[in-house]
C-alpha positions in Angstrom: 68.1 101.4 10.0 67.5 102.7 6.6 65.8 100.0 5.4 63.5 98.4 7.8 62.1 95.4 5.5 65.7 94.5 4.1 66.3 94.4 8.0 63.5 92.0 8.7 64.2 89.5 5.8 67.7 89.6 7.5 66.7 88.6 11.1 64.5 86.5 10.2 66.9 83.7 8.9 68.2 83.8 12.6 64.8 82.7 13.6 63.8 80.4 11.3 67.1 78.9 12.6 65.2 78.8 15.6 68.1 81.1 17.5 67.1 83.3 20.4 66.7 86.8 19.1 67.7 90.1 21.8 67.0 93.1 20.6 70.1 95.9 21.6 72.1 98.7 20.3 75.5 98.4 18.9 77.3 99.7 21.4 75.3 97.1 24.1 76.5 94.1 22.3 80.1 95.4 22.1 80.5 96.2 25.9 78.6 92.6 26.7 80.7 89.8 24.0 84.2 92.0 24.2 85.4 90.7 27.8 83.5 87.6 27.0 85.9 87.3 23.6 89.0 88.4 25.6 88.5 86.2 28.3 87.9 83.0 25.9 90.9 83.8 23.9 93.1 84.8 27.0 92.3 81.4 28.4 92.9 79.4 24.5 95.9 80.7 24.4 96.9 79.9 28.1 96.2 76.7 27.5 98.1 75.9 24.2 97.2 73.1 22.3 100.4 71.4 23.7 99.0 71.4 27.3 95.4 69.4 26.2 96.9 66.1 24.6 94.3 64.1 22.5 93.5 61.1 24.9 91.1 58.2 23.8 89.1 59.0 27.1 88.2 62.9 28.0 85.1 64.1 30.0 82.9 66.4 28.6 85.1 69.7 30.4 88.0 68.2 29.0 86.8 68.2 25.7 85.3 71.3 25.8 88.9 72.8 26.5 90.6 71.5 23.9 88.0 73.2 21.6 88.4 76.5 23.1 92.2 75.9 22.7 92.1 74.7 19.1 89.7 77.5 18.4 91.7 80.3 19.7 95.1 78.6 18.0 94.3 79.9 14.5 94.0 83.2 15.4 96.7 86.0 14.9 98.4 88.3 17.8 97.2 91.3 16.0 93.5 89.9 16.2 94.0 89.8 20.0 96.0 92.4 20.9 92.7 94.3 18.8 90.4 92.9 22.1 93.3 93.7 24.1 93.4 97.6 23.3 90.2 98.2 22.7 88.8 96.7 25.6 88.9 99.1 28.4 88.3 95.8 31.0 90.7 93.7 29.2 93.5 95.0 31.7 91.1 94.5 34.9 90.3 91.0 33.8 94.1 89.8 33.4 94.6 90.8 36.4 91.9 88.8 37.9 93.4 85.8 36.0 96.9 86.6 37.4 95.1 86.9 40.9 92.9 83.8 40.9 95.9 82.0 40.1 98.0 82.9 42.8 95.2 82.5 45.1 94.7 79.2 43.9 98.8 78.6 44.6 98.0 79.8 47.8 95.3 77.1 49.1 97.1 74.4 47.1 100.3 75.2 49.2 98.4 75.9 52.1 96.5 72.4 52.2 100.3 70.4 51.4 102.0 72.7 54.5 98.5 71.0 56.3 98.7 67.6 55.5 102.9 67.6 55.8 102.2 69.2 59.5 99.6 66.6 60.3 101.7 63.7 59.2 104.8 64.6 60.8 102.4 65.3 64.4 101.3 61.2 64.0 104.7 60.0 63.4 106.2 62.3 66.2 103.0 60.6 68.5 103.4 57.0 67.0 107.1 57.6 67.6 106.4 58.8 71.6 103.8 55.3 71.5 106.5 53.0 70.8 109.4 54.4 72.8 106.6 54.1 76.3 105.7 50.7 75.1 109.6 49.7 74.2 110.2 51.2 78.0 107.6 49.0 79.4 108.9 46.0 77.9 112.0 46.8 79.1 110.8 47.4 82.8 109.0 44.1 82.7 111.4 42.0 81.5 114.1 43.4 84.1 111.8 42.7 86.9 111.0 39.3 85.5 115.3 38.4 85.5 115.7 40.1 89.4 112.9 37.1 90.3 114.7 34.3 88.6 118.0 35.4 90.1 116.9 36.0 93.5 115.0 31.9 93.4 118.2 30.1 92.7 120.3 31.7 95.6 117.9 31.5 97.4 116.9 27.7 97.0 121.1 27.3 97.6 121.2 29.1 100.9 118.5 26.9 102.5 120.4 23.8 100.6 123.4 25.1 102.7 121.9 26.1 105.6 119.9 22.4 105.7 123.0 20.1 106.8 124.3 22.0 109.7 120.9 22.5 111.4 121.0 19.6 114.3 118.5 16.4 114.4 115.4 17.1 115.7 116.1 14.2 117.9 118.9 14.3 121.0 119.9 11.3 122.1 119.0 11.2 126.0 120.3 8.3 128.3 118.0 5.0 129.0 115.7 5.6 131.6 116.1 2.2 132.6 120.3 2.8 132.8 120.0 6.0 134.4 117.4 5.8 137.4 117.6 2.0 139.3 114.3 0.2 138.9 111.4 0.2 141.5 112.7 -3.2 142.5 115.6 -2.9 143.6 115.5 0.0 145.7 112.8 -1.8 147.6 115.0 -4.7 148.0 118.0 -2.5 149.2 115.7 -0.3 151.8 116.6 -1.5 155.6 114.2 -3.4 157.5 112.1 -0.8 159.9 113.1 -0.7 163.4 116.6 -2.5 162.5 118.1 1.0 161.2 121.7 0.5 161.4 121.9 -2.9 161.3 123.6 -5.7 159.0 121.6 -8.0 156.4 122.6 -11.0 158.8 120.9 -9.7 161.7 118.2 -8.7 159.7 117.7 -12.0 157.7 117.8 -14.1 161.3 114.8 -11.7 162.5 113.0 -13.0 159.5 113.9 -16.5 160.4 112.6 -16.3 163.6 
């Protein structure tokens, strides 16, 4: 610096500005705000002004986009292809855009081929559910027609079977018809000691 107190007056409007002050060389603050620069207008101009509509309702990030965007929208191509070329990192950090991005592709796809995989595994086990509980309905529901087809024929064999079983009662002959009384075989037996002979001959022993 050829003039130390011109450089002074200088720096100190910065200060009384109340703006934090770092002391480095040229060639320090080149190598420091040139891939910051190229990286800010990189991502302006990636965005476009056409992708951040003005919305009534925008967070803070949001807003803070559509500045960067409408900042780096004024500028010319030469301006940027100037950080581009003279930038030795400008290359290196493109190319950690380009890869960030597809990385980000990656999980995104990754994460969808997830869920699809997951959803498809419920509804192939919701599926297997409902065909064993469709089964089992089906099962019971036989089993519950053999019953009530088996109690009607049933219930008509015995009905058929009732009529030609005989009475419980036979009809046997009159004791009294079949086997003389008491009576009357005592009135028929011979007299004793008169074996052989007629009922005269024994009624005229009684008489006498």
């Amino acid at each position: 610096v050829g003039d130390v107190r011109r450089a002074d007056s200088f720096l100190s409007i910065f200060e009384r500005a109340r703006c934090q002050m770092v002391a480095m060389t040229a060639e320090e603050h080149d190598e420091l705000t040139a891939d910051a620069e190229f990286v800010t207008h990189l991502t302006g101009r990636i965005l476009d002004r056409h992708m951040l509509p003005a919305t009534p309702v925008s967070s803070r990030e949001y807003a803070a986009l559509c500045d960067v965007a409408e900042m780096t929208s004024g500028d010319t191509l030469d301006m940027f292809y100037g950080l581009y070329k003279y930038n030795p990192n400008a290359k290196e950090a493109m190319a950690k855009m380009r890869e960030n991005l597809a990385r980000i592709e990656r999980q995104l796809a990754g994460k969808e081929a997830y869920l699809t995989a997951k959803a498809e595994l419920q509804n192939s086990e919701r599926q297997k559910l409902l065909a064993e509980t469709r089964h089992l309905l089906e099962q019971i529901a036989l089993d519950d027609a053999s019953v009530s087809i088996r109690r009607p024929k049933s219930a008509a064999s015995a009905g058929a079977r009732a009529p030609s079983l005989p009475s419980s009662r036979v009809s046997r002959p009159s004791r009294s018809a079949a086997t003389p009384s008491k009576r009357a075989v005592a009135g028929s037996r011979p007299v004793s000691g008169s074996k052989g002979a007629s009922p005269s001959t024994a009624a005229t022993k009684r008489q006498k």
